[in-house]
C-alpha positions as CSV (number, residue, x, y, z in Angstrom):
1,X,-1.6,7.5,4.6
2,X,-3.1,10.3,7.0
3,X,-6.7,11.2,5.9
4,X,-7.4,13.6,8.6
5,X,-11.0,14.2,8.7
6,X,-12.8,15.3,12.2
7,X,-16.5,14.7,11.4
8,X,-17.7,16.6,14.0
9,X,-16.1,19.7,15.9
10,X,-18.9,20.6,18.0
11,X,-20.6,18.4,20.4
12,X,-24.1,19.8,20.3
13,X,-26.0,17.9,18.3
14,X,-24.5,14.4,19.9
15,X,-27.7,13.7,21.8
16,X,-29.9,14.2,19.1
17,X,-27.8,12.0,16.7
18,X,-27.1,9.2,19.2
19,X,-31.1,9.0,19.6
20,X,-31.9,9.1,16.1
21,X,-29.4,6.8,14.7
22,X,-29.5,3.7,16.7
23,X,-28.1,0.9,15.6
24,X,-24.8,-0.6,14.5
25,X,-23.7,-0.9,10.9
26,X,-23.7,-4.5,11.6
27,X,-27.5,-3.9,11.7
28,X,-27.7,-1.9,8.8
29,X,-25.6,-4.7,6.7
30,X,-28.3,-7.0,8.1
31,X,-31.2,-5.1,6.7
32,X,-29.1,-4.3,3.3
33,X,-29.0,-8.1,2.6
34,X,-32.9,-8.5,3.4
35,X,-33.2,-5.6,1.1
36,X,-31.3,-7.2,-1.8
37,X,-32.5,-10.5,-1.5
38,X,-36.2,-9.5,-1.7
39,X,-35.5,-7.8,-4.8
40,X,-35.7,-4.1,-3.5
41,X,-32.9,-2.8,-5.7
42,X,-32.8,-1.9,-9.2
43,X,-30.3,-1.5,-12.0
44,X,-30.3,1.5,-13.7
45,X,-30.4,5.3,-13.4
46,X,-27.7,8.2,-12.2
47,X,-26.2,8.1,-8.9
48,X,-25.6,12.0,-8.2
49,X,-23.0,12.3,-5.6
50,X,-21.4,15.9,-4.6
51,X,-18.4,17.4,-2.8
52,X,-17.7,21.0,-2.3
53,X,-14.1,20.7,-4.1
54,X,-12.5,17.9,-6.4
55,X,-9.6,16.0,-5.5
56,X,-6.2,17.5,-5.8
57,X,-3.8,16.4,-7.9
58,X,-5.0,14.3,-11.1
59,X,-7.5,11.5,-12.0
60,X,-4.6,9.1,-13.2
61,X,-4.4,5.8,-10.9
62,X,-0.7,5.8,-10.7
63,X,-0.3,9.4,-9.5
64,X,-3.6,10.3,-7.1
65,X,-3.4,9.4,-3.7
66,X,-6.8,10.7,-2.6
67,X,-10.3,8.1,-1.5
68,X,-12.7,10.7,-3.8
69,X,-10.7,9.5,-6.6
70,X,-10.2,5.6,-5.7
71,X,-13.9,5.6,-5.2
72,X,-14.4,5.8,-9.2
73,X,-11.3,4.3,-9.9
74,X,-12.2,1.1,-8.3
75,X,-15.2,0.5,-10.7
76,X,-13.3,1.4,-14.1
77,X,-9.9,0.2,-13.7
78,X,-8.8,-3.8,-12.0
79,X,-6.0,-5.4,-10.6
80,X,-4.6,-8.8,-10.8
81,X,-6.2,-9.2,-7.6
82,X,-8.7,-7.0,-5.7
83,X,-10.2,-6.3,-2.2
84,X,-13.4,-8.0,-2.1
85,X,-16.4,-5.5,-2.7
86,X,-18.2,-5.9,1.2
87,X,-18.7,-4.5,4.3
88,X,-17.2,-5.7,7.3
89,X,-14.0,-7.4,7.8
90,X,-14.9,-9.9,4.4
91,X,-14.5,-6.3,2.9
92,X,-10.5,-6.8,4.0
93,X,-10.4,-10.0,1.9
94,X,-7.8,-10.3,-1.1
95,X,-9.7,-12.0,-3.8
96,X,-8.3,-12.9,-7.1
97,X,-9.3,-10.0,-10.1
98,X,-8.0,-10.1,-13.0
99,X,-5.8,-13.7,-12.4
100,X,-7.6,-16.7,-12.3
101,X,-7.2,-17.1,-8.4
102,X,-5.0,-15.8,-5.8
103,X,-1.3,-17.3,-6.4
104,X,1.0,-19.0,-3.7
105,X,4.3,-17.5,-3.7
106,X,6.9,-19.9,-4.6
107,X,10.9,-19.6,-3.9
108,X,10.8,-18.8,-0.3
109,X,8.3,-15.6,-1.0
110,X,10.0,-14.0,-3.5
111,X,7.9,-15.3,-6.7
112,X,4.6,-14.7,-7.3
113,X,3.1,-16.2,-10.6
114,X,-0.3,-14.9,-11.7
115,X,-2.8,-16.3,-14.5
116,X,-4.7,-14.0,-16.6
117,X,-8.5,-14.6,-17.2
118,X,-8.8,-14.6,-21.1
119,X,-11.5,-12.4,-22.5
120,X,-11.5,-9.0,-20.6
121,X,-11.4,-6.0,-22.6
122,X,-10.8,-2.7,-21.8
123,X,-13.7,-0.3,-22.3
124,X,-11.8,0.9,-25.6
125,X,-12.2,-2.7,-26.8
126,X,-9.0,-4.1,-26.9
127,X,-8.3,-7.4,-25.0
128,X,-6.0,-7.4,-22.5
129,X,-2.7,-9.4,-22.1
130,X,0.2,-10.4,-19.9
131,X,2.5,-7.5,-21.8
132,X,-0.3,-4.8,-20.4
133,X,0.6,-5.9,-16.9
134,X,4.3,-5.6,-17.7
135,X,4.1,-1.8,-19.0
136,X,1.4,-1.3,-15.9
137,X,4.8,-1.7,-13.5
138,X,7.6,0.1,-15.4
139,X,4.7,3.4,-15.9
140,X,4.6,3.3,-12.1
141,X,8.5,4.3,-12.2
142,X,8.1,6.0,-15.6
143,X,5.8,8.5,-14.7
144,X,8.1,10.0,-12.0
145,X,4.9,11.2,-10.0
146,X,3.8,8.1,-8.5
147,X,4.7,8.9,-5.0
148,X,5.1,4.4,-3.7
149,X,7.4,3.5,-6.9
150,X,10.4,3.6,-4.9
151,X,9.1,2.0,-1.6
152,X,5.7,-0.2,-2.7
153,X,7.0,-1.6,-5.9
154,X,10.8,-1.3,-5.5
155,X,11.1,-5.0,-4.1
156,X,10.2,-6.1,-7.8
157,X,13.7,-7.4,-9.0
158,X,15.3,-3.9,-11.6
159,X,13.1,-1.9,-9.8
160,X,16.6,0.0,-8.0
161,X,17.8,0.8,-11.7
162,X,13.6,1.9,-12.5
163,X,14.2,4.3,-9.7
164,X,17.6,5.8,-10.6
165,X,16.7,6.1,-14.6
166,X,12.9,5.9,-14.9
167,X,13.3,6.9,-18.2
168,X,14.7,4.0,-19.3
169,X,13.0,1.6,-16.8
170,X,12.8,-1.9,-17.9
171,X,11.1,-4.5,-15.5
172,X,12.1,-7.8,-17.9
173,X,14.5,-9.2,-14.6
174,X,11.5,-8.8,-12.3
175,X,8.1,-9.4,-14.3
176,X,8.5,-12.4,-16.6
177,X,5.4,-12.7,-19.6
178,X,5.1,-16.8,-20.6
179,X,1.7,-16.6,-22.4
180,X,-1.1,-15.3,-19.8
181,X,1.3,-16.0,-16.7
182,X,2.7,-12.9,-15.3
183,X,5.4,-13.8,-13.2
184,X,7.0,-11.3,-10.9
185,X,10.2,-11.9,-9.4
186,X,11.0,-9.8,-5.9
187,X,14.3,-9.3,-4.1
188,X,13.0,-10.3,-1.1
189,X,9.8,-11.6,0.3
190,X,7.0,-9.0,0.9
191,X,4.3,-10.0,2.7
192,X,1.8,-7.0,1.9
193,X,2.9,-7.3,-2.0
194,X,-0.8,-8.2,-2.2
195,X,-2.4,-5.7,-0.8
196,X,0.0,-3.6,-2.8
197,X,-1.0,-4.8,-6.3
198,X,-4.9,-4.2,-5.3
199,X,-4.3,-0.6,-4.9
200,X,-5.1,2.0,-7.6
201,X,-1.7,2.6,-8.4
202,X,-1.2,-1.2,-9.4
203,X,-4.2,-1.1,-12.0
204,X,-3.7,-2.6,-15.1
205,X,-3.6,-0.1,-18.1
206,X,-2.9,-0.8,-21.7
207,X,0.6,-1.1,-22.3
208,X,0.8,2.7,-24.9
209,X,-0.5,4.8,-22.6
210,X,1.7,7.3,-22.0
211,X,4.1,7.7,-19.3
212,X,3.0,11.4,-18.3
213,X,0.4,12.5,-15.9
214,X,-3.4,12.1,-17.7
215,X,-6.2,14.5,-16.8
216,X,-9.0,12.0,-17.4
217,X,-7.7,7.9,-16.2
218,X,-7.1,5.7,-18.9
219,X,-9.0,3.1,-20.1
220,X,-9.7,0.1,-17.6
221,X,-11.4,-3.2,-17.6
222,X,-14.4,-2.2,-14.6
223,X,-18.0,-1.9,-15.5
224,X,-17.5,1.8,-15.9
225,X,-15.2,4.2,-17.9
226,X,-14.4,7.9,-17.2
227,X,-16.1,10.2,-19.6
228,X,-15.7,13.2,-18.1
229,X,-12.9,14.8,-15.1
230,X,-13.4,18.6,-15.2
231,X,-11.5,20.1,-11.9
232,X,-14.0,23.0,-11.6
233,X,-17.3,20.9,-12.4
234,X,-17.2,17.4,-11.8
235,X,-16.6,14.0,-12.7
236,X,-18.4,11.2,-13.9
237,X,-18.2,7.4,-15.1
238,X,-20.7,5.5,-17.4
239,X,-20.9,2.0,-18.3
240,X,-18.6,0.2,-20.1
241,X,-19.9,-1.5,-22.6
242,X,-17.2,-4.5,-23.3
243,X,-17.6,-5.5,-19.5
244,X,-18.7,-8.8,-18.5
245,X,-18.6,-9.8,-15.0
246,X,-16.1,-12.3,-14.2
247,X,-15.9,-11.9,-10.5
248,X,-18.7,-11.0,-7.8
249,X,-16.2,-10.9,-5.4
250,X,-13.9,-8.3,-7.0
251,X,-15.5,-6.8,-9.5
252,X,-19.5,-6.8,-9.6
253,X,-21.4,-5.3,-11.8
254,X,-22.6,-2.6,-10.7
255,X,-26.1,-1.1,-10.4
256,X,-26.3,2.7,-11.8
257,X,-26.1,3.3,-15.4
258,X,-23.8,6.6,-14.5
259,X,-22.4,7.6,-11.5
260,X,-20.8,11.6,-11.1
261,X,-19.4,13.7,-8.3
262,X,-20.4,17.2,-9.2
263,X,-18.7,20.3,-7.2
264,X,-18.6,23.4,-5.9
265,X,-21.3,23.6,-4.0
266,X,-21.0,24.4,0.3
267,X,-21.5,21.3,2.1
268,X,-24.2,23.2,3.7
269,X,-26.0,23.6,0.3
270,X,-24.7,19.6,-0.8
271,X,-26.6,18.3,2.6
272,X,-29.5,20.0,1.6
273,X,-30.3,18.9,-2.1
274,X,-29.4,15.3,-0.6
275,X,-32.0,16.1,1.8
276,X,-34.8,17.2,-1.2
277,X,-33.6,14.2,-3.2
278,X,-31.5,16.6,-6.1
279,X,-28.2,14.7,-5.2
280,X,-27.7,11.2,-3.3
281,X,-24.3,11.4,-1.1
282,X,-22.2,13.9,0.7
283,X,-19.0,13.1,-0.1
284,X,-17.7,11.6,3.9
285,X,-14.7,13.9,3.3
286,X,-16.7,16.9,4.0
287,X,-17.8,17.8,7.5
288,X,-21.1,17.9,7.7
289,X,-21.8,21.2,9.4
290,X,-23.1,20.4,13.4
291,X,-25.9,22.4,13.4
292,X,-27.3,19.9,10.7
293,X,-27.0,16.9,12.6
294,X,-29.8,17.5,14.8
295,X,-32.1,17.9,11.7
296,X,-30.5,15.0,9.6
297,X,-30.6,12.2,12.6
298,X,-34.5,13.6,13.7
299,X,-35.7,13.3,10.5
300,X,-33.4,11.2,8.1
301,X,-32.0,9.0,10.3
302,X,-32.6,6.2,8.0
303,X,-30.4,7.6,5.2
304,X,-27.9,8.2,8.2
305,X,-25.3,5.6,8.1
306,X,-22.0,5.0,10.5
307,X,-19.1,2.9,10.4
308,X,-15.9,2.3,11.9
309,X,-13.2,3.7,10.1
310,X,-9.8,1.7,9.7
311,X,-8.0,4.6,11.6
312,X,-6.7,5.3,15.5
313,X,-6.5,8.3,17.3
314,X,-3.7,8.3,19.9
315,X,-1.1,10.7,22.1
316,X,2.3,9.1,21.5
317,X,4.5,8.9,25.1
318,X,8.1,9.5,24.4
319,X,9.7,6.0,26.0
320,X,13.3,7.7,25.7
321,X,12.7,11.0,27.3
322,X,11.6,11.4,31.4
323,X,8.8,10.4,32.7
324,X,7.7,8.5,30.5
325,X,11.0,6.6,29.8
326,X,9.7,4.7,32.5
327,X,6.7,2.2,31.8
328,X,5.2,2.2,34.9
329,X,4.6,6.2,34.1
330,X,3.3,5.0,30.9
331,X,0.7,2.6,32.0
332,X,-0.6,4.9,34.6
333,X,-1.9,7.5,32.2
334,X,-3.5,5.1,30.2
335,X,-4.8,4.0,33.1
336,X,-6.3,7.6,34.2
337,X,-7.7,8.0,30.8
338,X,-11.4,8.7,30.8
339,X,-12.1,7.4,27.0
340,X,-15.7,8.4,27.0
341,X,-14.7,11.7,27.8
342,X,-12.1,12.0,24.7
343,X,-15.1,10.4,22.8
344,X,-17.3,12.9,23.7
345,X,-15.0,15.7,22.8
346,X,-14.5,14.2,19.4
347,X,-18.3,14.6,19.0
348,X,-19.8,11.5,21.0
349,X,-20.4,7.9,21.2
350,X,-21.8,7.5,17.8
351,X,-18.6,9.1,16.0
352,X,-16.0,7.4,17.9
353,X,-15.7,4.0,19.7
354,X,-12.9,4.1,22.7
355,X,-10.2,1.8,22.3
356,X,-6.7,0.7,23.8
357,X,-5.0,-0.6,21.7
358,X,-3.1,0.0,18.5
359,X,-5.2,-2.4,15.6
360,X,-8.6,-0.9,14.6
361,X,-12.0,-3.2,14.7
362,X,-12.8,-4.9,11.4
363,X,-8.9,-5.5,10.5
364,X,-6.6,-7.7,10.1
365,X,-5.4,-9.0,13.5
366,X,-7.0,-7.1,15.4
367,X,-8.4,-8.5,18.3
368,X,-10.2,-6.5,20.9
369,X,-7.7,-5.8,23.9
370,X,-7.9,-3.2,27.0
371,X,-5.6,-3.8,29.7
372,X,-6.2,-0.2,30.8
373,X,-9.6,-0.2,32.4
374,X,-11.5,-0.7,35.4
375,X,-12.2,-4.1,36.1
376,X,-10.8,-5.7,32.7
377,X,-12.1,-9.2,31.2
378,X,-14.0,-8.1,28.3
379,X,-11.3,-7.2,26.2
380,X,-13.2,-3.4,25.7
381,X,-12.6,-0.5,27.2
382,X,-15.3,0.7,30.5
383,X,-13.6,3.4,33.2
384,X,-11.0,4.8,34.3
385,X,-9.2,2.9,37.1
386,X,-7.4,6.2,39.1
387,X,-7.0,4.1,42.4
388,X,-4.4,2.2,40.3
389,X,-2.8,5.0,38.3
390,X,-2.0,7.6,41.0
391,X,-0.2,3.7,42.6
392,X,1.7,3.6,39.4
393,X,3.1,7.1,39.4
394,X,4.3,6.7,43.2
395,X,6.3,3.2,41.8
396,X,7.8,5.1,39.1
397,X,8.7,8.1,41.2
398,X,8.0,10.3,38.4
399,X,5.4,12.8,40.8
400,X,6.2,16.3,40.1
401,X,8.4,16.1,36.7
402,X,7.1,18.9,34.1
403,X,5.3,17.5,31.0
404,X,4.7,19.3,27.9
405,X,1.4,18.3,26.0
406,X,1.9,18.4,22.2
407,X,-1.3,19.0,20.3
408,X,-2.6,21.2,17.1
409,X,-4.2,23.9,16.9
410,X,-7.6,22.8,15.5
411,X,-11.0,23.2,17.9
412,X,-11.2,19.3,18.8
413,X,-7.8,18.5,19.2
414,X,-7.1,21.6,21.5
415,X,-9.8,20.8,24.0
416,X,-8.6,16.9,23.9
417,X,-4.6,18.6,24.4
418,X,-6.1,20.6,27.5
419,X,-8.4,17.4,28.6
420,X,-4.5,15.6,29.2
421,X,-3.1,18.8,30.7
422,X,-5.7,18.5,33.5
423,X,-5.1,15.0,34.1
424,X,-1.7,14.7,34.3
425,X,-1.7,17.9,36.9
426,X,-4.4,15.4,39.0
427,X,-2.1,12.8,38.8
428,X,0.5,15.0,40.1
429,X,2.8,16.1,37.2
430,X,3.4,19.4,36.5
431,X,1.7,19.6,33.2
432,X,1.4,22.7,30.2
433,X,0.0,22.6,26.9
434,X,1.7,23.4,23.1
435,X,-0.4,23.9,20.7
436,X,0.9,24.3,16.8
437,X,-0.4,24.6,13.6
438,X,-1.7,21.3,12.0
439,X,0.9,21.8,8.9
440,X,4.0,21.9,12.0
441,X,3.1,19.6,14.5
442,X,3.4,16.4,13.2
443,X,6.6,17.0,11.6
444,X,7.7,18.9,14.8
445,X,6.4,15.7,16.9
446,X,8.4,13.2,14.6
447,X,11.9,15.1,15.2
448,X,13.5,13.5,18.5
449,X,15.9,16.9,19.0
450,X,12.4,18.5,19.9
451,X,12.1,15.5,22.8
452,X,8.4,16.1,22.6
453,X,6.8,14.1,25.3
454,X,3.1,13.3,24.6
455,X,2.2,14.2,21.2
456,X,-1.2,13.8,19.5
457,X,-1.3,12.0,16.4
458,X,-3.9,9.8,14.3
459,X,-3.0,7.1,12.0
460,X,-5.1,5.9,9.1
461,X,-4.6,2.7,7.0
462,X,-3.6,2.5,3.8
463,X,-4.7,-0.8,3.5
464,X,-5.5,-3.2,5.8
465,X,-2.1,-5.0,6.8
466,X,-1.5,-5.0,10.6
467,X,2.4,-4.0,9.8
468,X,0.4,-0.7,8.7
469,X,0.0,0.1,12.0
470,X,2.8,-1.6,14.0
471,X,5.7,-1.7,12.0
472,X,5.2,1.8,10.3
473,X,4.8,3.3,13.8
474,X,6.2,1.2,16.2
475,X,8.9,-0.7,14.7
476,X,12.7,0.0,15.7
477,X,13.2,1.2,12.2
478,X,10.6,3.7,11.8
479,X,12.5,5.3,14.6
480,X,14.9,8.2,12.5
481,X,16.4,10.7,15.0
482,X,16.6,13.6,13.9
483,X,14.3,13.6,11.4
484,X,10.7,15.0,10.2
485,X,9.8,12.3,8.7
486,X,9.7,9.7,11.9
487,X,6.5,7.9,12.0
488,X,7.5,6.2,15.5
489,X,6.8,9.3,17.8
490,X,7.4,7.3,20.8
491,X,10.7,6.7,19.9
492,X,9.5,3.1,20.7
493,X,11.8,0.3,20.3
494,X,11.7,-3.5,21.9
495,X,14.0,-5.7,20.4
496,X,11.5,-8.9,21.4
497,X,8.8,-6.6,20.0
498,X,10.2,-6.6,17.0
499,X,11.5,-10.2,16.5
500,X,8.1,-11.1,16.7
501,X,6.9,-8.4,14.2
502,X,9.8,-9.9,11.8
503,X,8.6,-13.4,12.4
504,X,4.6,-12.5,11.5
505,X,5.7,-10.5,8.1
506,X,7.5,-14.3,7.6
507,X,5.3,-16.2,7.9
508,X,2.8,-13.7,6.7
509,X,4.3,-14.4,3.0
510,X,2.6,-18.1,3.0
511,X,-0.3,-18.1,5.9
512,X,-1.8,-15.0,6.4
513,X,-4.3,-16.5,8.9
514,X,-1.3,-17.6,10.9
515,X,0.3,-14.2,10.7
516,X,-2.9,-12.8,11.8
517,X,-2.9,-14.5,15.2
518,X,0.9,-13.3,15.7
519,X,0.2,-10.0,15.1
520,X,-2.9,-10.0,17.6
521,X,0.0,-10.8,19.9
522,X,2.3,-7.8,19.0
523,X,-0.4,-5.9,19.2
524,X,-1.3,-7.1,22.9
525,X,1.9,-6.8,24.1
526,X,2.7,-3.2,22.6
527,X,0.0,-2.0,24.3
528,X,1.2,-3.5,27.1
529,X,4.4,-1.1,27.1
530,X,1.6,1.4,26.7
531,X,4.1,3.6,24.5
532,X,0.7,5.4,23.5
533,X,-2.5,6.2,25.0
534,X,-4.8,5.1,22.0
535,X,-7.7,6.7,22.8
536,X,-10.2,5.8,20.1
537,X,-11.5,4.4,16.6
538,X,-13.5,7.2,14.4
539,X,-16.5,6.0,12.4
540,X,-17.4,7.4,9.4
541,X,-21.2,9.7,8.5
542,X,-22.5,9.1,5.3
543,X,-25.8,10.8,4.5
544,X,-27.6,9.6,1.6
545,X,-31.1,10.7,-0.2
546,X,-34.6,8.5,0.5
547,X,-33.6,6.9,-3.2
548,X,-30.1,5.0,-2.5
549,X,-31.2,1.7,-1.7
550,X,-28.2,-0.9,-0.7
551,X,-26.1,0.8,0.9
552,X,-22.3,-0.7,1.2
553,X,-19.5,0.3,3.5
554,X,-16.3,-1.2,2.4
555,X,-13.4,-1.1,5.5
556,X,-11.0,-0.3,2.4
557,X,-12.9,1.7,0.0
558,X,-16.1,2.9,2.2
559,X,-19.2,3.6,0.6
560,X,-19.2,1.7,-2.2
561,X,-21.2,3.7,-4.6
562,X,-20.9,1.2,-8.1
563,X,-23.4,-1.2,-5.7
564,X,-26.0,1.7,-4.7
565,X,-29.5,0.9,-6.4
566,X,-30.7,4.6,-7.6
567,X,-33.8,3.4,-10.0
């Protein structure tokens, strides 16, 4: 999923915000916990939140693919198991939900049986049961609008027949009901399938609701329920009343009696009624104007917060067409790469951290790696090292070829296009720039009969599964020629690579810690082929008023606003 949100596209105010919000959010989770433990937050009151438009698309959990939505979703609807509700990498954790635990998947990956806690009600009262979760999966398919039925939930065994006929789609081969055991039988072994059923789209539902797209969500089993989605005003979720907390981890109660997202206002006008204390958020999809950020970090910079976002800015080298079919050409620009400098573009050190490598901080597998930098040991990028490229580009005798630079047309990503212009024509290439429309160039970068040779792209997660990042774009099969719809601009493909790739979603089925460590190992030795030059991990702003006490940044969910004390 590509969220593409530049949260700063002038670099004027960076000073001022680097010297006003000091700190990590390592710091700031620190102080949250003192906070909560010494009884600082309440329960109770409205948590006013406000973006300047509402989500396209609708409300329904099985059809919207946008994070303003998820963000109320996750506190009225549950899954059979959940992302546990933290900051940090525990915020990556798959806890049990709904089920009584977190299953083991039995017949060599391809069973997974699930438990259902007895009791839970939906907030229109009516208990929920093993038959719900059934009718849950075969409305994914139903629906027709649910954009992952055919590739998230298409391993569930009928799911092919679901996809040709959703009409008629009837799950009884793959999701077996004994009781409260839900047992779901795959056609092969998926190693993200939980990740997958904690997603929105996966949330249980009562088993009549309708298989047609809904403009408010139906009725869930969180501490809230929608009352109101109005596209031109706002929406808005209240308590629900038959919820009892069965699960800290995944589904805590939360601490505002009503939380809404009211719209229509500029984000100028939305950062300053969270200024006067009339609203409590900025939505962090909205760019908060630059000439604010002076004002915001020398006065509020304690309602300032910034995180790491599970995303990674890179330009993609094309390893099948010259130079940079050749490695040693490769290496050498990620070598020459002044990180800081792309950094600083972006909008400075406190809204981007440099990076190397292809795994983002605070996920799973990552392990921090930089091959590419002058004198190398810590694992983190520091300088430069051109002493070393310019020696790389004589080895690969690829001094003088023409490179194209592929970028958008957007302020940031321009200057960053000319930034690599310059340095390739230092390091002795004969270098112009391209710059296309935002809506063209990715598709235009994916299709191989273009032969575009260093291409700007981003990539952020969908959930946090390493194969999100290296087998979507770097696997041999994400490679389509041909094609605008090629996530593996690089046209990268090493067969070794990707036996060990194969081998970590294996064995990722049974022992994700094990799988971890193997994919910190892809990881290293992709970026060893340097068939990108990563350049580095966003973090996200979130400005909130003097009353939001608490504050939570989930790596999957971000702010989490059900566990923001208002009262």
């Amino acid at each position: 999923m590509k969220r593409f949100a530049s949260l700063l596209t002038v670099a004027g105010a960076v000073a001022v915000l680097a010297a006003g919000c000091g700190g990590s959010s390592r710091t700031r989770s620190s102080a949250t916990s003192s906070a909560t433990a010494s009884g600082a937050v309440a329960r109770g009151g409205t948590l006013i939140t406000r973006a300047s438009a509402a989500p396209p698309g609708s409300p329904d959990p099985q059809v919207t693919y946008s994070q303003q939505e998820w963000q109320f979703l996750i506190v009225t609807h549950d899954g059979l198991v959940g992302f546990k509700r933290a900051s940090g990498q525990e915020g990556t954790r798959i806890v049990a939900d709904l089920a009584t635990e977190v299953p083991k998947p039995t017949d060599n990956g391809r069973a997974w049986a699930f438990r259902l806690r007895r009791g839970i009600r939906f907030s229109d009262g009516r208990v929920l049961t093993a038959r719900d979760v059934k009718a849950t999966f075969e409305r994914i398919f139903k629906i027709r609008e649910s954009p992952n039925s055919g590739t998230w939930y298409s391993v569930i065994s009928g799911a092919g027949a679901c996809v040709r006929k959703p009409a008629s789609c009837d799950l009884s081969t793959g999701i077996a009901v004994s009781g409260d055991t839900v047992t779901f039988h795959l056609t092969q072994a998926d190693p993200e399938f939980l990740q997958k059923l904690a997603m929105p789209f996966a949330f249980i539902l009562p088993a009549d609701t309708p298989a047609k797209k809904l403009d408010i969500p139906p009725p869930g089993t969180g501490p809230y329920r929608w009352s109101q989605f109005a596209p031109h005003t706002g929406m808005k979720v209240v308590r629900n009343p038959f919820f009892r907390e069965w699960s800290a981890d995944a589904q805590p109660a939360g601490l505002p009696d009503t939380i809404e997202q009211r719209f229509g206002l500029s984000v100028d006008a939305a950062v300053t009624q969270v200024k006067n204390g009339q609203a409590d958020w900025v939505y962090s999809g909205d760019t908060i104007p630059s000439d604010r950020l002076s004002e915001l970090a020398a006065k509020y910079s304690a309602q300032l917060h910034i995180n790491p976002l599970s995303a990674t800015w890179y330009f993609a080298l094309n390893t099948r067409v010259p130079p940079f079919d050749n490695a040693k050409a490769r290496q050498a620009i990620n070598y020459a790469t002044d990180r800081n400098a792309l950094v600083k573009l972006y909008g400075g050190p406190q809204l981007a951290r440099p990076t190397c490598q292809v795994l983002p901080p605070n996920f799973s597998g990552y392990r921090p790696y930089c091959p590419y930098t002058a004198g190398p040991g810590s694992g983190k990028w520091t300088a430069p090292d051109m002493a070393k490229a310019r020696r790389l580009v004589r080895e690969s005798d690829t001094r003088g070829a023409r490179v194209k630079v592929t970028s958008d047309t957007t302020e940031v990503n321009k200057s960053i296009g000319l930034y690599f212009v310059g340095l390739l024509n230092k390091l002795g290439y004969k270098a112009s720039a391209q710059f296309l429309s935002p809506d063209v160039q990715y598709p235009y970068s994916q299709n191989s009969k273009n032969k575009a040779q260093f291409s700007y792209s981003t990539w952020y997660a969908d959930y946090p599964a390493a194969s999100d990042f290296l087998q979507v774009l770097l696997s041999c099969g994400s490679f389509h020629p041909n094609s605008n719809a090629s996530p593996n601009i690089s046209e990268f493909c090493d067969k070794g690579i990707q036996a060990d790739m194969d081998r970590a979603g294996t064995v990722g089925v049974r022992d994700a810690e094990t799988a971890d460590g193997m994919w910190a190992a892809v990881d290293r030795a992709v970026t060893d082929q340097a068939p990108w030059v990563a350049m580095f991990n966003p973090t996200g702003l979130d400005f909130v008023s003097h009353r939001v006490k608490n504050f939570q940044f989930s790596p999957q969910w971000y702010f989490l606003l059900a566990q923001a004390s208002v009262a």
